[in-house]
C-alpha positions in Angstrom: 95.4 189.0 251.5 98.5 187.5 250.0 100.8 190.6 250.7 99.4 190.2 254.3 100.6 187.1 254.6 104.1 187.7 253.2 104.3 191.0 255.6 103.8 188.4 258.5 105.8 185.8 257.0 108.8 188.6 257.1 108.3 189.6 260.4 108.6 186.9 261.8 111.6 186.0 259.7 112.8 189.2 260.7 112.3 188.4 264.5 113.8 184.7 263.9 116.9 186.0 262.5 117.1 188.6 265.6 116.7 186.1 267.8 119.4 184.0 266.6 122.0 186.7 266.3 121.3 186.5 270.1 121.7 182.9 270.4 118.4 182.3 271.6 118.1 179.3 269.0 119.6 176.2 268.8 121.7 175.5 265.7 119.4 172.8 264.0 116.9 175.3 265.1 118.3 177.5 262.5 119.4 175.3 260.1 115.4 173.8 260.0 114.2 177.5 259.8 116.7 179.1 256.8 116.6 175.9 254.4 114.9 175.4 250.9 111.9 173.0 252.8 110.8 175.6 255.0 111.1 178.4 252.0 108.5 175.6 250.5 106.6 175.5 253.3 105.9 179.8 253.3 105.2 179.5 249.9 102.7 176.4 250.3 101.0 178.8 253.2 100.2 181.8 251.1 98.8 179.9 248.6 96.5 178.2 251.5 95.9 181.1 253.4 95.0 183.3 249.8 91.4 182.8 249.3 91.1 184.8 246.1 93.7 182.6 244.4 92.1 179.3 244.2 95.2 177.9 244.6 94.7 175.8 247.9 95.4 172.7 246.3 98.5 173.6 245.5 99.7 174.9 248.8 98.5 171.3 250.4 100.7 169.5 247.9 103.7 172.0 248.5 103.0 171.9 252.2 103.4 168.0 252.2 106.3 168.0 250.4 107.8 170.7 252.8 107.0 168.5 255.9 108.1 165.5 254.5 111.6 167.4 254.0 111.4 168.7 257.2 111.1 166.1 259.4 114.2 164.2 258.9 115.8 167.5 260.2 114.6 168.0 263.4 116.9 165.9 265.8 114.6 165.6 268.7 112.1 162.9 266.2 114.8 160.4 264.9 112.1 159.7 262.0 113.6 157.8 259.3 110.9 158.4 256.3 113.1 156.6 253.3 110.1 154.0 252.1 107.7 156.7 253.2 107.9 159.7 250.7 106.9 158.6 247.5 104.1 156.9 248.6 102.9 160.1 250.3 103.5 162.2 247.5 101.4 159.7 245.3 98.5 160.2 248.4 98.6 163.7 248.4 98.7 163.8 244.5 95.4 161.5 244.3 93.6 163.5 247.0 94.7 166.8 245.2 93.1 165.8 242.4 89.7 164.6 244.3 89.6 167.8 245.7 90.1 169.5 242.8 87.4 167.2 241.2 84.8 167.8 243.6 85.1 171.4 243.5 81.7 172.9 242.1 82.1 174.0 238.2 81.5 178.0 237.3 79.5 178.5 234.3 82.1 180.7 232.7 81.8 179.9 229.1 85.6 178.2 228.2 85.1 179.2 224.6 84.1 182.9 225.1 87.2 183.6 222.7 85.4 181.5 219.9 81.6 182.3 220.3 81.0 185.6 218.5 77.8 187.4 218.8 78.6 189.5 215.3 79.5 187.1 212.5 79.6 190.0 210.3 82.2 192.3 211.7 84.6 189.1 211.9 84.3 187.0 208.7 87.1 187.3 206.1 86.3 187.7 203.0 87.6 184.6 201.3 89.6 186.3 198.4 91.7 187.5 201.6 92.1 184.0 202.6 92.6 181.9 199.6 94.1 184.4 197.5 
């Protein structure tokens, strides 16, 4: 699922870019689609999109952070956000971490690494250890 997503996320960066070599774009168009923010904001989608990941929470926070960055840039809003951003990025941490809280536990056993069903194949002998 992920490398479908980045095939669609390239062809439409692709088209963009073809687009705009035809000057079908406005300039802060393309300066709000090829800047770091927006690179943030594909990333934060394929996480979100990715079900087998697990990683959703993840792409919500990067998503935010994206927007927040984005905003400013798009001429048409006038949004000044300069007392807004850390406040939502401490919102979007604390509801990243109740999502991440309230997600149902898999019994996977942590500790698989330490629980050994042979003790006798494992155990050192303890000249080996203490000399």
């Amino acid at each position: 699922m992920k490398k479908f997503v980045i095939g669609i996320l390239c062809i439409l960066l692709g088209a963009f870019l073809l687009l705009n070599r035809y000057d079908f774009f406005e300039d802060w168009v393309y300066n709000l689609v090829i800047s770091w923010p927006m690179l943030l904001a594909a990333i934060g989608l394929t996480f979100l999109i990715d079900r087998d990941s697990g990683h959703r929470t993840v792409g919500v926070f990067m998503l935010t952070i994206a927007v927040l960055f984005l905003i400013p840039r798009v001429p048409a809003w006038n949004l000044n956000l300069d007392g807004v951003f850390w406040p939502v990025i401490i919102i979007a941490g604390g509801v990243a971490i109740m999502l991440h809280s309230a997600r149902p536990k898999t019994s996977k056993d942590d500790n698989q690494w330490y629980c050994k069903k042979d003790f006798k194949t494992d155990m050192f002998d303890t000249t080996t250890i203490t000399g």
